[in-house]
C-alpha positions as a printed Julia matrix, in Angstrom:
414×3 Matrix{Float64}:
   0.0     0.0    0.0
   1.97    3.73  -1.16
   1.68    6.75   0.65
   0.2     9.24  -1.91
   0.18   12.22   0.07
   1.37   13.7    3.45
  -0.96   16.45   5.24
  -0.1    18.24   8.56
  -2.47   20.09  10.69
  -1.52   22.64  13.84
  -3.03   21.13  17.1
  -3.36   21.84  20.5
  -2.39   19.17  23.5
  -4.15   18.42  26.75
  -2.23   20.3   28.98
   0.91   22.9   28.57
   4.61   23.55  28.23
   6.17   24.22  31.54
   9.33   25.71  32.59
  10.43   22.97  35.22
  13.78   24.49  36.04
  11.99   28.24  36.87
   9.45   25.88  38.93
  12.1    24.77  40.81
  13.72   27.83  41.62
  10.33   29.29  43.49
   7.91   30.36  40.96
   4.89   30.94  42.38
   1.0    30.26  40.82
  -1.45   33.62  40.16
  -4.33   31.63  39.72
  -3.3    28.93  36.77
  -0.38   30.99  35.28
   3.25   31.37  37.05
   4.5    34.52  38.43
   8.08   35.06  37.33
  10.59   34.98  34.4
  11.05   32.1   32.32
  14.78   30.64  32.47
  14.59   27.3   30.36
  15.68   28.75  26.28
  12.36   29.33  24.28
  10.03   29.3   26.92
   8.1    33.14  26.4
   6.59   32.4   29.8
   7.09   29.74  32.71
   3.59   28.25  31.56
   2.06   28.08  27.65
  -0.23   26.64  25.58
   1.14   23.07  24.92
   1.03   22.38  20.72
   0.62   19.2   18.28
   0.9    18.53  14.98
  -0.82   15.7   13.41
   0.85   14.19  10.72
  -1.59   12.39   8.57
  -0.88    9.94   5.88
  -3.5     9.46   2.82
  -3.07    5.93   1.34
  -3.99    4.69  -2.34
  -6.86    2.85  -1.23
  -8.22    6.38   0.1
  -7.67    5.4    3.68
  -6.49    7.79   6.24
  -3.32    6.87   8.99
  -2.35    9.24  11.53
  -0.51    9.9   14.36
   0.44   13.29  16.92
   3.74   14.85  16.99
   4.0    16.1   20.9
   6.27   16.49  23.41
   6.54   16.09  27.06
   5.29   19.06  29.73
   8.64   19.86  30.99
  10.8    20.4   27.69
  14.24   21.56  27.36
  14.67   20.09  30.97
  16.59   16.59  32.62
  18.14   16.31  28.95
  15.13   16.65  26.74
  15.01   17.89  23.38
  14.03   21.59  22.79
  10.78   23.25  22.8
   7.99   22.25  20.36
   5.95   24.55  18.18
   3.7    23.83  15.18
   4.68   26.98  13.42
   8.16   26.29  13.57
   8.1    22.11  12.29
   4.76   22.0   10.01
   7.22   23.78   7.47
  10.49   21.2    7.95
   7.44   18.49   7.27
   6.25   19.69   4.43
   9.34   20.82   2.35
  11.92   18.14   4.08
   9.72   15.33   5.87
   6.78   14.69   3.0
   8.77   13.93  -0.01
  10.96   11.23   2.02
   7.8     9.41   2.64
   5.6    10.16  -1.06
   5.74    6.94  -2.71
   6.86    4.72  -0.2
   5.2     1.15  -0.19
   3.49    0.75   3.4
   3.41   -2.94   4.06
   4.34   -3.04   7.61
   5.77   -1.09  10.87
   9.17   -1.76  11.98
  11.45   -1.91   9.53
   9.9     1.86   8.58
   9.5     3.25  12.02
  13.49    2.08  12.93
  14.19    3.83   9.3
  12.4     7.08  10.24
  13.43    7.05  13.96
  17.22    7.21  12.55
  16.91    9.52   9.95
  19.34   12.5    9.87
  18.63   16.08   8.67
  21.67   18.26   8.26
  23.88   15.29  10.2
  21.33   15.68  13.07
  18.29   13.11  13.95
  14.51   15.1   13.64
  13.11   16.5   16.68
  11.66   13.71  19.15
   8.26   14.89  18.87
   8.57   14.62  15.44
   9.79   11.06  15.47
   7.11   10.37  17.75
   3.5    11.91  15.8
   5.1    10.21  12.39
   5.98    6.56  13.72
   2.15    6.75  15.03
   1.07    7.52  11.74
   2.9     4.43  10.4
   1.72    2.23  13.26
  -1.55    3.28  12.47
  -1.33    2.53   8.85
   0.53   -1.13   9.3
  -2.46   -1.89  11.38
  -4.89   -0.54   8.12
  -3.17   -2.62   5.47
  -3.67   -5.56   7.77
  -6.81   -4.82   8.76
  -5.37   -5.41  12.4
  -5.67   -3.78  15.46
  -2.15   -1.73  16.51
  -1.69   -3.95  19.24
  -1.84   -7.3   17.26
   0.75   -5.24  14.64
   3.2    -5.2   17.37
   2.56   -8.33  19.19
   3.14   -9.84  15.18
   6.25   -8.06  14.0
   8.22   -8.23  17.42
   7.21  -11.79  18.23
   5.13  -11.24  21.2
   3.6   -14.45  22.08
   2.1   -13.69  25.24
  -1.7   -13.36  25.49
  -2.64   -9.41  25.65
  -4.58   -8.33  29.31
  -6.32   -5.93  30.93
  -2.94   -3.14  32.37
  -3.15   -1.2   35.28
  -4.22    2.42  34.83
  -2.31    5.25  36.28
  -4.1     8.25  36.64
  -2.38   11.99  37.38
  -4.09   14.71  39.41
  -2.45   17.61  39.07
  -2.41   20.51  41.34
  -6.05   19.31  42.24
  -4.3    16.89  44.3
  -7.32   16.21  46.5
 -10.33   16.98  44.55
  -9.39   14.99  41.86
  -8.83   11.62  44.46
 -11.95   11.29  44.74
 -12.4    11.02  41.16
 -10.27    8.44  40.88
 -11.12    6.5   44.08
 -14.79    6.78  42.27
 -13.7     5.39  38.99
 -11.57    2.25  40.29
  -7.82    3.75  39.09
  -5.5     0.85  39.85
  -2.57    3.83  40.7
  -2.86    7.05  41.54
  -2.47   10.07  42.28
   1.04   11.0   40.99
   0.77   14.46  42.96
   2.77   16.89  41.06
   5.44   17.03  44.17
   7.05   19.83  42.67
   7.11   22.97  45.19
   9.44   22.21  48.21
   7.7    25.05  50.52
   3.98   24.72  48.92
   3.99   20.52  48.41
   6.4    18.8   50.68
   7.68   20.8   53.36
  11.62   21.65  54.39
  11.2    18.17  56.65
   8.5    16.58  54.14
   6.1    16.64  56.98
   3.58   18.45  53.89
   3.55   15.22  51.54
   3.54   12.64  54.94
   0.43   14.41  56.35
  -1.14   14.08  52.16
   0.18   10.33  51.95
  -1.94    9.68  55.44
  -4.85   11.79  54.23
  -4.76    9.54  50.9
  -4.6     6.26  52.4
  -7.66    7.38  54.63
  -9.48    8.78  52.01
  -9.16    5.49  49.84
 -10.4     3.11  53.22
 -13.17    5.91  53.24
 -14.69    6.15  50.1
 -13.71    2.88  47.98
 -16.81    0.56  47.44
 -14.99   -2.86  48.43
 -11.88   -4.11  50.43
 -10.55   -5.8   47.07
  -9.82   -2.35  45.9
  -6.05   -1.48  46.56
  -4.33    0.82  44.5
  -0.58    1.31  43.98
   0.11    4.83  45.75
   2.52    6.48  43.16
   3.86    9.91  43.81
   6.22   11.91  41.36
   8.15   14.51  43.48
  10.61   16.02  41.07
  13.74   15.47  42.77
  12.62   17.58  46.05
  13.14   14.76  48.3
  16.85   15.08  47.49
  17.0    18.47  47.7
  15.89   19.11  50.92
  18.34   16.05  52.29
  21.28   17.34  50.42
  20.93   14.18  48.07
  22.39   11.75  51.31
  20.86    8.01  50.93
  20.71    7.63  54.4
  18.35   10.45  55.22
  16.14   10.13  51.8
  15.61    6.18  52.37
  15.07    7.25  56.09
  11.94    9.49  55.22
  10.84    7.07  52.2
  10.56    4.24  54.71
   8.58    6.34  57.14
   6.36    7.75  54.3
   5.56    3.82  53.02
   4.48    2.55  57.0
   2.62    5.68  56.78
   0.79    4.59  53.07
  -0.11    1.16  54.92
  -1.77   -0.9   53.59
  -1.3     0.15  50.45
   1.83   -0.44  48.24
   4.22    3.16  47.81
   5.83    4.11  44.38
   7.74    7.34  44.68
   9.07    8.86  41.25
  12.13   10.74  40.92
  13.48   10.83  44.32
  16.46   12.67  43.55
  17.27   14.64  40.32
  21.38   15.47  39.95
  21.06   17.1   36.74
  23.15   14.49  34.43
  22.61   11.1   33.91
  25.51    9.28  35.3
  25.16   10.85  38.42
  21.14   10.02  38.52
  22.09    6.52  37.84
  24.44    6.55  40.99
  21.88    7.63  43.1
  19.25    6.54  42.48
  20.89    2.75  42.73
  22.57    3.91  45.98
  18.57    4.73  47.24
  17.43    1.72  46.29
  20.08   -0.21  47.71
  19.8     1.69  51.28
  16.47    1.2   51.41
  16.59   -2.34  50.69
  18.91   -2.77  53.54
  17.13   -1.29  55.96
  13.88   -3.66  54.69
  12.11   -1.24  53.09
   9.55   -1.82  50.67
   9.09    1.39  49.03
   9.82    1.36  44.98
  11.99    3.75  42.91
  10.85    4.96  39.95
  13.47    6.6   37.54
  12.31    9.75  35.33
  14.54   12.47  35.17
  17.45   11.5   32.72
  15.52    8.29  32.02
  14.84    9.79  28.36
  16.21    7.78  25.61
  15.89    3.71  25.1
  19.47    3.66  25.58
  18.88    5.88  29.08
  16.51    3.23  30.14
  18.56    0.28  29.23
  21.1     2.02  31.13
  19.25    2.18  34.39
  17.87   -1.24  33.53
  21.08   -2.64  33.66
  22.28   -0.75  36.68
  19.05   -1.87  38.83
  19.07    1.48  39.04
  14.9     1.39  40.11
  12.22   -0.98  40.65
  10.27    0.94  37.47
  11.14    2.97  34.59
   9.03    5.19  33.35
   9.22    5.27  29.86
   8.46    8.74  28.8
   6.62    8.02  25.01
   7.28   11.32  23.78
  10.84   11.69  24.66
  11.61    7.95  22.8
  11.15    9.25  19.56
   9.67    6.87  17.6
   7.24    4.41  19.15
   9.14    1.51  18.1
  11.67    2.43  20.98
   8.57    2.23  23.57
   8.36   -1.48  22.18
  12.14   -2.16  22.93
  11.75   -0.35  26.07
   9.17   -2.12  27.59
  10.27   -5.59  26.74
  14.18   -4.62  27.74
  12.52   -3.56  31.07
  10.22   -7.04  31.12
  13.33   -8.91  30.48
  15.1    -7.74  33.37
  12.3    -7.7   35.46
  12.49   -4.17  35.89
   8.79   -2.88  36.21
   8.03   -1.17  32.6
   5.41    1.65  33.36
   4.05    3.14  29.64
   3.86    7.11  30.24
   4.37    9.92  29.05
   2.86   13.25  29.83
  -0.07   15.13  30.29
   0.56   17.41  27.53
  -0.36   14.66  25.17
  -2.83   14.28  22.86
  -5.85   11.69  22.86
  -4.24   10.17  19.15
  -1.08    9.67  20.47
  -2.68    8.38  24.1
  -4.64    5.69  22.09
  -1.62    4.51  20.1
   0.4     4.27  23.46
  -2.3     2.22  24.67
  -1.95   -0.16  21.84
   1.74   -0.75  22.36
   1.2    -0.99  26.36
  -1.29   -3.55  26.09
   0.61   -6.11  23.44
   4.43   -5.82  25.07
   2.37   -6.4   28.5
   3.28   -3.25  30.16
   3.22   -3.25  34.26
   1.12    0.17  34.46
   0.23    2.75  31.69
  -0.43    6.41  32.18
  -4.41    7.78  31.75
  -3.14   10.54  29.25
  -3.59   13.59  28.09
  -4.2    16.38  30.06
  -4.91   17.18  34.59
  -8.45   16.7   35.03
  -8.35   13.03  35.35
 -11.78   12.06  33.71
 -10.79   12.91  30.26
  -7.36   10.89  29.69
  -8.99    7.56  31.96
 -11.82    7.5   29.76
  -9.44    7.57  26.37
  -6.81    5.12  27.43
  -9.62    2.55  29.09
 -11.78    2.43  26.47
  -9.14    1.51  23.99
  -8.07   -0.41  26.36
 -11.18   -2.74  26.53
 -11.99   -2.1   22.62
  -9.06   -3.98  21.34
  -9.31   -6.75  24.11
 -12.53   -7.04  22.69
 -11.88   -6.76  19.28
  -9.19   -9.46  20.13
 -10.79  -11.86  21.81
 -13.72  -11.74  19.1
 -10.98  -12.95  15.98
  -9.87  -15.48  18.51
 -13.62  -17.12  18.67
């Protein structure tokens, strides 16, 4: 099946760009926005508008493949690729992107998507968010010329033998970090609430005695409102690196607090995500496995989760290999091309690393979908409810794919 033509639109994303390093120097909210200067290069202000483009590719049969080019809330941070604006890339994919692709016989995924996903412009590889919105598109169309969901695509071309499943959703609650609990106590999430830990003074406190007095409100709120005993979500909370900073980045005292903060989270399992942040990836590989293996001596249960400087598939197979964490987060838009989340979550799966599908909230619900897909046939541990805060929206898109290709599925198989 060719490729006959190559149209992009301008598109907005669920949630915004934010300046993380400004963040963490102190600036404050007025109302939604951020009070301050931004300090992160091409950020016009701490918070704006997040933007997609949707690549979409028109096929000679007169079907329609498509995917979103986004990228992550907190770009040009923790090694990320620079900020990303329609206005500035629609033009690179018309003039330089289309014609590679016009013509091009569309018979499967991989070999393409590794292909595209290596791809140099001017001796440099495209933009990640790029990568990302056009391997989508390709997904998208493998599964149309083989009249097969994306999931069985993958599970076909990689060899996945394993029977696809139901995986645990992880929903996010923003800065509505109660309100929005009892959304997702309400609706059965399997882990919540993330948290957005990112204010030291406002969110944790200069002794953390701020998120310990929200992880005991949390468990409490869960025993009060959940409908049966059998519910028992993971309790996963992202705190930016301000657990480090306010204990100087010593093991001791972090896995000292995180073992306090999981009796506290009793009975339910603790996740915390990105403990420490040392601005370079060596370094976060260090300490994060010198965490994990403090805490583990002093019987400890809580997990690690590694984020920051966990960008590329060679990042993660680095911190893989280092037992570095009990989870990765693999952070879609920051991959590149989706074929990478593939190798990322079975490299994780292999190593029995827990592989947790995210991404960010400044997503789209095309490129949430496709994620879904790809979480569901490698067998993912946990997948993030994406795009956007407000918790409703981003559940309801990544469930209900969710449950319509295990149905579509499980109807072939009868």
């Amino acid at each position: 099946m060719k490729i006959v033509d190559v149209v992009c639109s301008e598109g907005v994303t669920g949630f915004f760009f934010d300046d993380q390093r400004a963040i963490k120097k102190g600036a404050v909210h007025d109302g939604f926005a951020y009070i301050g200067e931004p300090v992160t290069e091409g950020f016009k202000e701490i918070r704006q508008a997040g933007e997609s483009i949707s690549v979409m590719l028109l096929l000679e049969d007169g079907q329609v493949a498509y995917g979103d080019c986004a990228a992550v809330q907190y770009s040009g941070a923790g090694g990320r690729d620079s900020l990303f604006l329609a206005q500035e890339f629609i033009p690179l994919l018309e003039k330089r992107i289309k014609p590679l692709l016009l013509g091009k016989e569309l018979t499967g995924f991989k070999e393409m998507a590794e292909w595209l996903d290596r791809y140099e412009l001017d001796g440099k590889r495209l933009h990640t968010a790029l990568r990302y919105g056009l391997t989508q598109a390709l997904l998208d169309g493998a599964a149309k010329v083989k009249k097969k969901t994306m999931a069985e695509v993958i599970q076909e071309e990689y060899g996945i033998e394993s029977s696809m499943r139901r995986i645990p959703v992880f929903t996010q609650s923003g800065d509505d970090r109660h309100g929005n609990v009892d959304k997702m106590i309400i609706k059965k999430a399997d882990v919540l609430p993330h948290g957005l830990i990112n204010n030291i003074d406002e969110k944790l406190g200069r002794q953390g005695e701020i998120l310990k007095e929200y992880v005991k409100w949390l468990k409490n709120r869960i025993l009060k409102f959940r409908i049966d005993e059998g519910y028992r979500p993971v309790l996963h909370i992202d705190v930016y690196g301000t657990i480090g900073l306010i204990f100087d980045n010593d093991p001791e005292r972090i896995a000292n607090y995180l073992c306090e903060l999981d009796k506290v989270a009793a009975p339910f399992s603790l996740r915390i995500e990105g403990p420490v942040d040392v601005e370079n990836r060596e370094g976060q590989v260090r300490a994060l496995k010198d965490l994990r293996n403090v805490i583990r001596q002093k019987g400890g249960k809580v997990e690690i989760v590694a984020d920051e400087w966990c960008n590329t598939l060679e990042d993660i197979r680095l911190f893989v290999d280092e037992q570095a964490a009990d989870m990765v987060q693999i952070k879609t838009p920051d991959l590149g091309g989706v074929n990478n989340i593939v190798e990322a979550i079975l490299y994780c799966k292999n190593q029995g690393i827990g592989a947790y599908c995210g991404g960010t909230c400044n997503e789209t619900d095309r490129s949430a979908q496709i994620c879904t897909n790809i979480a569901i046939a490698c067998g993912a541990d946990q997948c993030l409810a994406k795009p956007g805060m407000g918790v409703d929206e981003g559940f309801m898109i990544v469930k209900n794919e969710m449950n319509r290709v295990l149905a579509l599925v499980a109807a072939r198989k009868k």
